[in-house]
C-alpha positions in Angstrom: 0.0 0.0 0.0 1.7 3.4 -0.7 2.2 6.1 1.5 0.3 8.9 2.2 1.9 12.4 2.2 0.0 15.6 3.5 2.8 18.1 2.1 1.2 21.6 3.3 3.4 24.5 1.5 3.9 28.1 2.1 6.9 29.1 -0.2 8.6 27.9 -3.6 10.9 25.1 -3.6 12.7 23.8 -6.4 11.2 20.8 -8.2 14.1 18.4 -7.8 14.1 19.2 -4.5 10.5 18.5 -3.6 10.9 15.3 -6.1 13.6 14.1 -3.7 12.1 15.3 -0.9 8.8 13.1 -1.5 10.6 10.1 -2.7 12.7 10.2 0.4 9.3 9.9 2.2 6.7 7.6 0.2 8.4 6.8 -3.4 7.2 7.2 -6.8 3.8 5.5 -5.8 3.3 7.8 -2.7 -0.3 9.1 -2.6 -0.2 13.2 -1.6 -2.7 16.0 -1.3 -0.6 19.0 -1.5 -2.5 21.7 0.3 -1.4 25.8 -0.1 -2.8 27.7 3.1 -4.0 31.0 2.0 -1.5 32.5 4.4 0.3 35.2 2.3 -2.4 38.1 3.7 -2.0 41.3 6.0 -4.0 41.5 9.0 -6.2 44.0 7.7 -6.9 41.9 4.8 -7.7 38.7 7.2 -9.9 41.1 9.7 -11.7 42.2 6.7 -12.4 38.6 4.9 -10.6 40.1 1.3 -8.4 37.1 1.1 -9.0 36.6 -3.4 -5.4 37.2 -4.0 -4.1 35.5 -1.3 -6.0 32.3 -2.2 -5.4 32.9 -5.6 -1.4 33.1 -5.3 -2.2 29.7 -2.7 -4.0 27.7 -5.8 -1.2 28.3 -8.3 1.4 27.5 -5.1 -0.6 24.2 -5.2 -1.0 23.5 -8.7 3.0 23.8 -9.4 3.9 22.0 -6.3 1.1 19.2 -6.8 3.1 19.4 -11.0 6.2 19.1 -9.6 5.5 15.4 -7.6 7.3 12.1 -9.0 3.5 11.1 -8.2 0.8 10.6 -10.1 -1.6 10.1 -7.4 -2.1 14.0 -6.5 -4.5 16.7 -5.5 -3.7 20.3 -5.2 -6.3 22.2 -2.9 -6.3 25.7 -1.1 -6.2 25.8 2.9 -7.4 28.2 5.3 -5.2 31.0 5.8 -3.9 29.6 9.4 -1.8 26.5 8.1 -3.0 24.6 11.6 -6.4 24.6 10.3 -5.6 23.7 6.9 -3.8 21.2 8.2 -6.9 19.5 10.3 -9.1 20.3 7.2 -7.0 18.2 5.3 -6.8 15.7 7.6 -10.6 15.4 8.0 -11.0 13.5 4.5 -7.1 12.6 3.6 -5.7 9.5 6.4 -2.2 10.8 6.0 0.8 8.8 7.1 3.4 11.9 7.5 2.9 15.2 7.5 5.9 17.4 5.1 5.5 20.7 6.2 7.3 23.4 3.7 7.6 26.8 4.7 10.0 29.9 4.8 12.4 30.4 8.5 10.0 32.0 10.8 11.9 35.3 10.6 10.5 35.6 6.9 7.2 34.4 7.6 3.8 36.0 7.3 2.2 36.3 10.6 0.0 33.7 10.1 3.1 31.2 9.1 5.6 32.0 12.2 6.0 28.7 14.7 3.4 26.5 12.5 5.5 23.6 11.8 7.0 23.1 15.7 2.9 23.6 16.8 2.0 20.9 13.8 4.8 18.7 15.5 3.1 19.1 18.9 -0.3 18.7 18.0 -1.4 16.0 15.6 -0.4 12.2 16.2 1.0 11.9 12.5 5.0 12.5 11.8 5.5 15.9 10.9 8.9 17.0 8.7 9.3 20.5 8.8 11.6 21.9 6.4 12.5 25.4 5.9 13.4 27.0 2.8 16.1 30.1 3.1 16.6 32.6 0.5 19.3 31.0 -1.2 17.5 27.4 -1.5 18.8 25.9 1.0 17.1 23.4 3.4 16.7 22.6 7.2 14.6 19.3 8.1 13.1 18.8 11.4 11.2 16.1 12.5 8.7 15.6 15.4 
C-alpha cells in the first residue's frame, strides 16, 4: 500500500528538490494531497475577509507543487489562511501517514506562518517534517 503524504506549502521550492524530498518519504507511488494555506495576507486583509489574492497566489502554489510530484496520485487544494487549520481540514478527508510541512524560517514568515510547523509537530499524532526554505535554497529538516 503506498504512503500517504500531506505536504502543506507556504513558499517555492525547487522541483528536484520537492521530487527528492517526496521520494525520500513515500516513493514514486506515494499518494499526496498538497495543500497551499492562504497565508500570504496582511491583518487587515484577514480582519476584513478580502483574502482573493491571497487564495489565488495559494491555488497556483498548489498547482505547481502538486506538477512538480514524482507522483501521479495527486490533489492540489487551497487551505485556510492559518496552516494549523488547513492542516486538520485536510486531515478530515485525507488518512495521512506523514505530514511534510514546507515553509519559509519563521523570521520571513507571514504572521500567520511564524511557529506553524513546531505547533503541527506538537499537535497531531502523524509525523511531521518541517523543512525550511532560506533565501538562497537551502534546506533545514526537522522532524517531530
Amino acid at each position: 500500500m503506498p504512503r500517504r503524504v500531506l505536504v502543506v506549502i507556504t513558499t517555492e521550492v525547487a522541483d528536484g528538490v520537492l521530487r527528492d524530498l517526496v521520494r525520500k518519504r513515500g516513493g514514486d507511488d506515494a499518494e499526496m494531497l498538497v495543500v497551499a494555506p492562504a497565508s500570504d495576507i496582511s491583518r487587515l486583509d484577514w480582519l476584513t475577509n478580502a483574502e482573493d489574492d491571497s487564495r489565488t497566489e495559494a491555488a497556483s502554489l498548489a498547482a505547481r507543487t502538486a506538477d512538480a510530484t514524482p507522483t501521479e496520485d495527486v490533489e492540489a487544494r487551497v487551505g485556510d489562511s492559518d496552516a494549523l487549520h488547513a492542516i486538520e481540514d485536510a486531515l478530515r478527508t485525507f488518512a495521512a501517514d506523514e505530514i511534510l510541512a514546507i515553509a519559509r524560517p519563521d523570521d520571513q514568515a507571514g504572521w500567520l506562518e511564524e511557529g506553524s510547523g513546531a505547533a503541527a509537530q506538537a499537535r497531531f499524532s502523524v509525523p511531521v517534517t518541517t523543512v525550511t526554505v532560506a533565501e538562497d535554497g537551502s534546506l533545514t529538516e526537522r522532524t517531530g
